[in-house]
N, C-alpha and C positions, 0 to 999 in steps of 0.2 A: 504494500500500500504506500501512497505518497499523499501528499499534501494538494490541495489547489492549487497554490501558490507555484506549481513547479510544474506548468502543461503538458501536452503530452509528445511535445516537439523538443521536450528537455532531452540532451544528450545523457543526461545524470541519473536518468529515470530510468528503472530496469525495464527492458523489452520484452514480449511476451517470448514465453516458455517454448525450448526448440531440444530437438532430439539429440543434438549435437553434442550441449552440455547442458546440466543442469541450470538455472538459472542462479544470481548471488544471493547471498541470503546479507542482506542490509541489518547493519547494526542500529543505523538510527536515522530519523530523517532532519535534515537541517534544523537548526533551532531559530529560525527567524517565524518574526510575528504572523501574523494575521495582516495584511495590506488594510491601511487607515482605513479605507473605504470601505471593512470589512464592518459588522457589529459582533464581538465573539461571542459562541453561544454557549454555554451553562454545560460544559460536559465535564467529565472525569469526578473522579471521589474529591470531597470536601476537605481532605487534609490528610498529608502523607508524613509520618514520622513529623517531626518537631514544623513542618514545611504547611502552610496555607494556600490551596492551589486555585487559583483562578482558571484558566485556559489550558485547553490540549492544544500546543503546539505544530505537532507531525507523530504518525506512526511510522516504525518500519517493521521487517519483519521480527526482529529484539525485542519491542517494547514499544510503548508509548512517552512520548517529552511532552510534559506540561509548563508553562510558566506559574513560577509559586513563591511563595515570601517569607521569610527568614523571620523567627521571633523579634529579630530585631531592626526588620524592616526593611532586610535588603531582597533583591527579587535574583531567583534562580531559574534556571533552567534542571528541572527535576527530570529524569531519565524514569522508569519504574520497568523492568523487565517483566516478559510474559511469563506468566504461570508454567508454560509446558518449560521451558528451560530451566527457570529456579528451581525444577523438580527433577533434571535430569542428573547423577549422579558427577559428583566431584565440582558440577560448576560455582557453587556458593564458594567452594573455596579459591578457585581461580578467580572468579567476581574479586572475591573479597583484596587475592594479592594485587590483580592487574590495578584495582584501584590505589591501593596505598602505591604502587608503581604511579599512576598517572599523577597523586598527591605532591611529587616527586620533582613532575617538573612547572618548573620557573622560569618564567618567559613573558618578557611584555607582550608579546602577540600569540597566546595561548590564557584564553578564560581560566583561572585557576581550579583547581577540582576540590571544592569547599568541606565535601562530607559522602559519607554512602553507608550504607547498611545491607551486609551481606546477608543477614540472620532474618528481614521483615520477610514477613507472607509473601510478598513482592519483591524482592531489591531492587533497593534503589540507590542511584548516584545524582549527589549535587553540584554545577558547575555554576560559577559567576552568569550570571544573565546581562547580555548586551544589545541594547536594542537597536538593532541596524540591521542592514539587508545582507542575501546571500550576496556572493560575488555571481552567482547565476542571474539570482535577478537583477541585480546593475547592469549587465550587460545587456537584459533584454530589455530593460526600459528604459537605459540613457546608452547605450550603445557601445560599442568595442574600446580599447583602453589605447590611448596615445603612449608613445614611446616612453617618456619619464610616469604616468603612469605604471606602465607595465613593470619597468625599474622599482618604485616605490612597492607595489604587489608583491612582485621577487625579492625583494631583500625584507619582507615582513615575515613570508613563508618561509624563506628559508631560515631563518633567525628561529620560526619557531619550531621546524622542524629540527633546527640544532639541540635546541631544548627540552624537546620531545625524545630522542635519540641519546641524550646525556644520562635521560632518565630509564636507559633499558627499553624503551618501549619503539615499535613503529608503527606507524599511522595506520597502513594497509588501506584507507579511505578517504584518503587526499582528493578532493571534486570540488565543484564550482560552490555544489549547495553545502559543503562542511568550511566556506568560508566566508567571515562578515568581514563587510565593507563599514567600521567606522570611522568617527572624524579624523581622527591620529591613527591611523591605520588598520592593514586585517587583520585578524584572529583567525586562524586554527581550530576548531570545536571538533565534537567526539571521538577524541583520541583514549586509548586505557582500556577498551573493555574488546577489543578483537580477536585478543588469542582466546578467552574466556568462553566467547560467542565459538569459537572453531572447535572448542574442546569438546561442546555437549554432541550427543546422541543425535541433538536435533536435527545439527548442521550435520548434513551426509557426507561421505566420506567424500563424492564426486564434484559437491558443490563449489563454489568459489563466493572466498571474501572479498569482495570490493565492489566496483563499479565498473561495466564494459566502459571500452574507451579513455578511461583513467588507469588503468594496471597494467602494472610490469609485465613482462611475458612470464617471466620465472617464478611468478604471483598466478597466473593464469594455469599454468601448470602444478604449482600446491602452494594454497596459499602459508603451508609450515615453513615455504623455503624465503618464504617475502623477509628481507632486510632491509637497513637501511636505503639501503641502493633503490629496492623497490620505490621508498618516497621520494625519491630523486627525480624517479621517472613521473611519478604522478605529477611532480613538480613543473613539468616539462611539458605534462597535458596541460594543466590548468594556465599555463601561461600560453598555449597555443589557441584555446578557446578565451581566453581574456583577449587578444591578440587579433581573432577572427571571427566570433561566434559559434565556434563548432571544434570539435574537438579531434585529434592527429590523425585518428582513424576511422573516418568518415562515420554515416549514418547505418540506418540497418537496422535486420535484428543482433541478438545478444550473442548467437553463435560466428555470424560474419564479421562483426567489430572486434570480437576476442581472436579469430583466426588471423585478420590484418594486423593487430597490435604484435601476434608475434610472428608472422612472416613477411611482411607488408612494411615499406620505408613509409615515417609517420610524412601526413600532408604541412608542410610547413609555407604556402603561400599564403601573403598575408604576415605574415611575424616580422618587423622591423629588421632592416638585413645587419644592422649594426648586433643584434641579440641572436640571431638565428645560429652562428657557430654554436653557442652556450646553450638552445634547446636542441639543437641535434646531438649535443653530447650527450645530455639528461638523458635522452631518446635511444639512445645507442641500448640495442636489443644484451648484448652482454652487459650484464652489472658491473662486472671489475673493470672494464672500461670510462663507467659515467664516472663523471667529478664526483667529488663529496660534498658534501652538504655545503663546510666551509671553505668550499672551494667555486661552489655555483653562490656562494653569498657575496664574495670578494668580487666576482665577475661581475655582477647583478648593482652593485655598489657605486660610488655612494646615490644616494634615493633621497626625496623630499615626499613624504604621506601627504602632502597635504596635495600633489601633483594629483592624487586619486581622485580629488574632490570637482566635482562637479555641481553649476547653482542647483540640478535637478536633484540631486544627491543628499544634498547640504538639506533642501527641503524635506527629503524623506525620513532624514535621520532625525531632523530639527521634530517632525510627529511624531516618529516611534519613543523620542524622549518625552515628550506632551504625556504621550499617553501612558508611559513608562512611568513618570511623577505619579499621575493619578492613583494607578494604583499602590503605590508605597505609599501614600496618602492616608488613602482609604479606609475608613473604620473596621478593626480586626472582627474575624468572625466569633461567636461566643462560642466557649470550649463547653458544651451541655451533651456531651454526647461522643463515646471515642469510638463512634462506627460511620464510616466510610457514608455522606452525603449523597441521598437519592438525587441524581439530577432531574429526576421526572417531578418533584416536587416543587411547589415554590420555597423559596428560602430567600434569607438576606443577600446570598452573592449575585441574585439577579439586577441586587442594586448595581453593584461592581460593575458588570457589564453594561447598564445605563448609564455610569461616571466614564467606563472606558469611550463609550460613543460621547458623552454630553460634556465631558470636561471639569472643570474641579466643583463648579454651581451644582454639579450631580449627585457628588460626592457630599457635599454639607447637605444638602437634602437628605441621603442615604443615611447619612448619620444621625441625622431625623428621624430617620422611622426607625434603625435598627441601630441599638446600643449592647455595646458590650466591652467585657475584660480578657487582654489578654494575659492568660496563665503563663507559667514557666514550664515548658515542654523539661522533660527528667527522663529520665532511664526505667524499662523495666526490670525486674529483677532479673530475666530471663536474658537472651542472646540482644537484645534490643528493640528499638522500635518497630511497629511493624506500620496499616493501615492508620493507626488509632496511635493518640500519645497519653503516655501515664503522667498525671502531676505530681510530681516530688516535691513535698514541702522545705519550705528553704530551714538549714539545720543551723543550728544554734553554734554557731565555731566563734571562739571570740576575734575580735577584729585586729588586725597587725598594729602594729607599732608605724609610728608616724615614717616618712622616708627619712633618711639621715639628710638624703639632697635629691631632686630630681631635675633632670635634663631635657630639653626636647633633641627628640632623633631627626634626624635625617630621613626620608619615608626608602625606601628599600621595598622590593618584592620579595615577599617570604623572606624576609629579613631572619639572621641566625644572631644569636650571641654566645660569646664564649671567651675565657678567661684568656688575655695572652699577658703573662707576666703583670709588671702594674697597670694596664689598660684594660679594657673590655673591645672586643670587635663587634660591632654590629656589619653584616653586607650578604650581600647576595651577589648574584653573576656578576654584574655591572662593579658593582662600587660594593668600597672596605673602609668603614672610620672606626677611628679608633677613638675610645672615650675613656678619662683618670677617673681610675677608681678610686679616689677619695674626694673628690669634688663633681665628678660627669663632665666635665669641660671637653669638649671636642680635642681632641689631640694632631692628628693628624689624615689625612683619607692616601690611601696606598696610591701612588700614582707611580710607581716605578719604569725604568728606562728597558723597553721590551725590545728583542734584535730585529734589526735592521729592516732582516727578510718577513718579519711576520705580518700574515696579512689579516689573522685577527687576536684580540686579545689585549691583555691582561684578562682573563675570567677566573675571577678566586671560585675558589674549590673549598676550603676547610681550614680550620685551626688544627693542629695537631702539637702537643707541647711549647716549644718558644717558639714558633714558625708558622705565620699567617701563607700559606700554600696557595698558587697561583699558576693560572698554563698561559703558552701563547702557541701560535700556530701555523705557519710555514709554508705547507703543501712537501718542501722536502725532508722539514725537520716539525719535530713536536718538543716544546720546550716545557722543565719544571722549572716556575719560580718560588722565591722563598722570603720573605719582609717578617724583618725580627721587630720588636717589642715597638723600639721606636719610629718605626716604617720605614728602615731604612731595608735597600734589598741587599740580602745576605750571598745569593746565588741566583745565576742562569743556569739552568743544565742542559744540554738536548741529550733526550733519553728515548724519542721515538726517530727514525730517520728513512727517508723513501728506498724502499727494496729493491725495485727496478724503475724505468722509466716508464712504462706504464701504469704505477700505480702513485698514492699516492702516502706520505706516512701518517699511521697512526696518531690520534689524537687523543692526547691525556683527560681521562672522564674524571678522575676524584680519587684523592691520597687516604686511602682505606686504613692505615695504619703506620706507627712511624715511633721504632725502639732504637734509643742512641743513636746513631748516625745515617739508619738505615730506615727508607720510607718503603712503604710496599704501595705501589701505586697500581689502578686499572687503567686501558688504554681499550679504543675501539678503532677500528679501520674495515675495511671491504672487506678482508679475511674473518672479519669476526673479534671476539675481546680475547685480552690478555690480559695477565698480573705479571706484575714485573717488580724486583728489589733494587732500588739505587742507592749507592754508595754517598750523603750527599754532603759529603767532604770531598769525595775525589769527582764526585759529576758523573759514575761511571755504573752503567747495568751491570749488576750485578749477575741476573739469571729473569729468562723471561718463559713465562707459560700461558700457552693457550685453553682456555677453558671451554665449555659446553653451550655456555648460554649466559641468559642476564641475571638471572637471580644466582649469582656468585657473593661470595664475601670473604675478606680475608682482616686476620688481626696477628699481630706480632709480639710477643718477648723480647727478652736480652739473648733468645736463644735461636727461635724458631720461629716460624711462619706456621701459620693455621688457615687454611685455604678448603671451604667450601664451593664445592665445585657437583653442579645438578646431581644434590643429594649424596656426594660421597665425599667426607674429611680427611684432609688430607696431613700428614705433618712433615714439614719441609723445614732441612735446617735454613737458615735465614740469610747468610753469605753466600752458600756452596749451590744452593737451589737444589739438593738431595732430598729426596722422599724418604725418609727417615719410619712411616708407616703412612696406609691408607685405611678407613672402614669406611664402608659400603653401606647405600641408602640406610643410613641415617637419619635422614627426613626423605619425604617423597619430591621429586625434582618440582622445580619451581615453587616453592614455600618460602621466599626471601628471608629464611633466617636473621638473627643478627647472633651478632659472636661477641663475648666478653674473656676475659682471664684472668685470673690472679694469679698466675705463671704455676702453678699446681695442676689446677682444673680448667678445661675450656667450655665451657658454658655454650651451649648452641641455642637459640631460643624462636620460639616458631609459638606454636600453642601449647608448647610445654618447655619447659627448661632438661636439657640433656646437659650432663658432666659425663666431659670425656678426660682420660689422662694425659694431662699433656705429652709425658714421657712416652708412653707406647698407647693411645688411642682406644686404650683400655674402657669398657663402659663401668662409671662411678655408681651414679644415681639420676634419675628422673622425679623432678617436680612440679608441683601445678598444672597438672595434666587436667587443660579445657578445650573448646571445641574453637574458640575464638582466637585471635591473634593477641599475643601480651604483648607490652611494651618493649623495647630493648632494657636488657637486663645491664645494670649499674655496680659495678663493684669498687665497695671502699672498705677498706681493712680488711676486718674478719665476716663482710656480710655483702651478698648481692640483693639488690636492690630488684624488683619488678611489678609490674600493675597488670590487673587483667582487665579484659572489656568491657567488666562488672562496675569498676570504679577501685577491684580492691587490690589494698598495696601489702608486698612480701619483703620479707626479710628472710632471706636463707641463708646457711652455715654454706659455703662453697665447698667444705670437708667431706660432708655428710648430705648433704643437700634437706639437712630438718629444718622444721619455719621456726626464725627467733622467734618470731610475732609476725601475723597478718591484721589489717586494720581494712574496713571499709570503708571507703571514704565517705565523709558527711555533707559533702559536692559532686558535682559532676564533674569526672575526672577527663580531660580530653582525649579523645579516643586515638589510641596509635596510628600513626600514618609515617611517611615512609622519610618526612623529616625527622620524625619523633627522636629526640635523644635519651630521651627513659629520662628515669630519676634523677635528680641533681643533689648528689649525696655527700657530706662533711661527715665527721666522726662525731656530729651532734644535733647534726640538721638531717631531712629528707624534701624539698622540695618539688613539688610537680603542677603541671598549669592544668587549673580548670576549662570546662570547653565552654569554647567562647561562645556561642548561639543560647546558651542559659549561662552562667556567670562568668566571665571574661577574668582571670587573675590568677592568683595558684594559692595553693594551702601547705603548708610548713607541718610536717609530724617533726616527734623527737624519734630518734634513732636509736634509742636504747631500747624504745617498747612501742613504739608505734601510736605512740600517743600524740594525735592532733593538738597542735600547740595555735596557731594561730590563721589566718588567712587573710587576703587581701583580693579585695572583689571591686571592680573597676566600676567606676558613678560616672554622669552625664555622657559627653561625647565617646567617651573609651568603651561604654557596656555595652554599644551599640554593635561594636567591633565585631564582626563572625572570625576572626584569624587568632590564631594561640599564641598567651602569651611565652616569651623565653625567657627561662629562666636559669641562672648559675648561681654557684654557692660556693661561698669562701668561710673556713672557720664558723664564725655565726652570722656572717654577713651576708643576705641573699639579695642578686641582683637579678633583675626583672625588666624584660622591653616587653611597652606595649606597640599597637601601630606607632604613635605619635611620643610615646615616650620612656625615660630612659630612670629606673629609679635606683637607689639602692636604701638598703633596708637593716637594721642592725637588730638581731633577734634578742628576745629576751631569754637570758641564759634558761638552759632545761631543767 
């Protein structure tokens, strides 16, 4: 099924069913509105999990997108999968990883992936709501895209697709309609949930994920084999139908589009001949042949977004904001009931949709006739939300200690913090500032001198000990950099470098771990990922290993290397790159573990914590065996730290793997995702951040017994907040970023 909105002359729309091949099975259909001139009609359930839903969006054959509104008043784009999938064996749990994967990535031109719930009657996933049109319908209603257009197009997708690809995940449904045209540029939408969708029973073994016309050949052949490379190429459609109106391999049905995409030269009359080299690369039927992402971005470069905008444009976006207001406006619905809204009834949302046609005069009427309170959406005791939300009454935790000092931040996307020496970093991809820990004063923002050749970067990666970790990017070489305490840069390394001349090198994803002088880094390129140990006093690889796939992870000792690799652990000594021992599934392949140590036992942690020996891979003990994903587990001294889906926090002996103390918490504790750091543990504090969509802040146990000591819950503009806050802990000192700002906090001894 498709939408109105996308006729039947749309290239993006799947073709009728043909004996050839089965037809795609559509994860989702675009998330753009209802065209102004539309009035939306009264469909879907009355409230999903913590979410108030106004409008069905689009079906595909996955699910239904509604647009819907956030307790605290921000509007979403709500995914809710079909029943026959949620019920086919193992997909809840692939749901549940691809999500915290797509949580994952960070990218100004990717909607961010706010929330999802693997465990509802339904599952469902929430992504930032934008109200702007597909790049499908730009083109059919204000027409084909000028040159620096097309420019500005290209360097948004590929940026996001860089993004997308940092985070393990690819798109596999790159098209006209998974892209919005807004003011400051496109976005990217329903990326995360593909391999999830190809896993079930439902998707037949014969079918194909994507779109004719948009897909790799090597994607049309299985879509298990689609990599990066594959989004390269969709890259290359979308910019050929931006470009001309129709896409590289002509019209048809779904069997003769798929047959031309892979034996067939794509059509490129029409494509600006200054760009046309760069989509015939994309296009190149072999994947190890096409550019990389940051290699079609450099090309594509430099862009002006604002080149997109057309006055036809400007107007459209200029209403879908109109009526976007509106409904965040809007008088909330009364929480009297946690079953799923007959739409055959009358109800108060009829008003909704008279304020969405009539304007805000609607809305203060609406609120005339029908009054109500918005509750605080809470957890249920069980796996979580489903249809219906439980109200959890707010608990009685006493309130924190005043801040010692607070700061305003810098704003950041998915902003991190973390302790580097006397400073705190706040950044993300883009930008790194550093702020004094005894005052918040801004200190300094990393702006280091990046080589010569590179043609993208500085993009920070992580803190890891004294070393703010940083890459740049080449095409022949892939660089690690390093900025110590006071931003000054410590080292350049090139530690990835081009194989042959047809390919291109490796590019450094994220410094996974880093004991004494020795970082253990991931890298990804056309061949697939690798982990790798750099020397980073001498600059020099140590030992590089190819792994299986994305949900890998590795962490290190003074000793060894711990390398989870699709479900098998491995132990590697850490200089020599010797496999010292392996065990075998472990966990089932792709369950994104995380990995902790206290150089005794290595901690695996999935929805149960395994201790293995470090020494010979020995199995310890097993704890906290649930069905959900826990946090990453936290170890300080003699105790690991961990939280389950439930809200509740553990303390366990790393020895023995017995709970010192479990506490549930008396907040809603935020639910792991794939930034999550787990606990923020001191030898006297435990800190962890409440979820932001019900109380935005974090709560402080003591560490001796698990006893809730205090918390601090965000007032006026900050409670509003749907993002978590970060949190670090020093001795008794806990520091804390919200969006906008930056505190620190001095405990009251335990």
């Amino acid at each position: 099924m498709h939408t109105q909105a996308h006729g039947g002359s749309d290239p993006t729309v799947p073709q009728p069913h043909t004996k050839v091949l089965q037809p795609h099975t559509k994860i989702f259909e675009p998330h753009t509105t209802v065209p102004h001139t539309q009035v939306p009609q009264p469909q879907g359930p009355g409230r999903i999990g913590p979410y108030e839903v106004f409008q069905l969006l689009g079906e595909g054959g996955m699910g239904r997108v509604f647009l819907a509104r956030s307790p605290g008043s921000r509007l979403v784009a709500l995914k809710v999968i079909r029943p026959e999938y949620a019920e086919t064996p193992n997909f809840r749990g692939r749901f549940r990883r691809e999500a915290d994967a797509a949580r994952r990535v960070s990218g100004f031109y990717t909607p961010p992936v706010l929330d999802a719930d693997a465990d509802a009657p339904q599952p469902w996933l929430a992504t930032a709501y934008l109200p702007a049109p597909s790049l499908h319908d730009v083109v059919r209603r204000f027409g084909v895209l000028t040159e620096p257009a097309l420019r500005a197009l290209g360097t948004g997708l590929a940026e996001a697709l860089l993004a997308i690809h940092a985070a393990g995940i690819v798109h596999r449904d790159l098209k006209p309609g998974n892209v919005l045209v807004a003011e400051d540029g496109p976005r990217v939408i329903d990326f995360g949930i593909s391999r999830a969708a190809d896993a079930t029973q439902v998707t037949r073994t014969d079918a194909v994920i994507g779109t004719p016309g948009f897909m790799a050949p090597e994607q049309i052949v299985s879509s298990r084999e689609a990599g990066p490379a594959a989004d390269v190429f969709s890259l290359g459609c979308v910019l050929v139908f931006a470009a001309t109106g129709r896409g590289p391999f002509g019209a048809g049905n779904s069997a003769e589009i798929l047959y031309r995409a892979v034996h067939a030269p794509p059509l490129l009359d029409g494509v600006p001949e200054a760009m046309r080299p760069l989509v015939a690369a994309c296009l190149d039927k072999d994947p190890t042949r096409r550019p990389p992402t940051g290699a079609a971005l450099a090309a594509l470069g430099p862009a002006e977004p604002s080149a997109l905008l057309t006055p036809g444009l400007r107007d459209d976006i200029a209403t879908r904001e109109a009526h976007a207001a509106v409904l965040v406006a809007a008088p909330p619905m009364p929480v009297t009931s946690l079953t799923p809204v007959d739409p055959s009834r009358p109800s108060r949302r009829r008003f909704v949709w008279i304020a969405v046609a009539g304007g805000a005069a609607a809305v203060a009427a609406g609120a005339a006739v029908v009054a109500g309170r918005r509750s605080e959406p809470g957890r249920t005791p069980g796996h979580g939300g489903g249809a219906g939300t439980t109200v959890r009454p707010r608990a009685k935790v006493p309130a924190g200690p005043k801040p010692r000092w607070s700061s305003p931040l810098r704003r950041v996307e998915n902003g991190q913090l973390r302790l580097l020496g006397p400073t705190l970093v706040h950044w993300d991809k883009q930008t790194a500032i550093a702020y004094d820990t005894t005052t918040g004063k801004e200190r300094w923002t990393a702006k280091p001198r990046i080589p010569s050749d590179a043609s993208s970067g500085p993009d920070w990666l992580t803190v890891r000990g004294s070393t703010l970790f940083g890459t740049a990017w080449a095409g022949e070489r892939g660089y690690l950099l390093g900025v110590d305490a006071k931003g000054d840069l410590k080292f350049t390394h090139t530690v990835t470098e081009q194989k042959d001349t047809g390919s291109y090198a490796d590019q450094v994803q994220d410094v996974l771990s880093v004991a004494g002088s020795v970082a253990v880094i991931s890298t990804s390129g056309h061949q697939g990922y690798s982990v790798c140990a750099v020397d980073l006093a001498e600059g020099s690889v140590l030992w590089s290993r190819t792994v299986n796939g994305s949900d890998f992870q590795a962490i290190a000792d003074g000793r060894d290397c711990f390398l989870q690799d699709n479900g098998n652990v491995h132990g590697i000594e850490l200089r020599s790159g010797e496999v010292r021992w392996t065990v075998r599934d472990v966990i089932k392949p792709g369950a994104y573990p995380k990995l902790a140590t206290d150089g005794n036992a290595l901690l695996v942690t999935h929805v149960k914590v395994c201790a293995l020996s470090t020494a010979d891979g020995r199995d310890l003990w097993t704890a906290v065996n649930e069905t959900t994903n826990l946090s990453p587990t936290t170890v300080q001294g003699n105790r690991a730290y961990v939280a389950d889906g439930q809200g509740t926090v553990f303390a366990l002996d790393p020895r023995h793997g017995g709970q010192r103390w479990h506490t549930p918490s008396p907040l809603t504790l935020n639910p792991s995702g794939a930034l999550d750091p787990g606990p923020s543990a001191t030898e006297s504090l435990v800190a962890l951040s409440l979820f932001g969509a019900v109380t935005p802040g974090f709560i402080v146990l003591r560490a001796s017994d698990g006893k809730p000591l205090w918390a601090h819950q965000a007032s006026g503009a900050e409670a509003k907040s749907k993002k978590s806050w970060s949190v670090q802990t020093s001795g008794t000192t806990v520091y804390a970023a919200s969006d906008t700002t930056l505190y620190a906090f001095r405990s009251p001894t335990p």
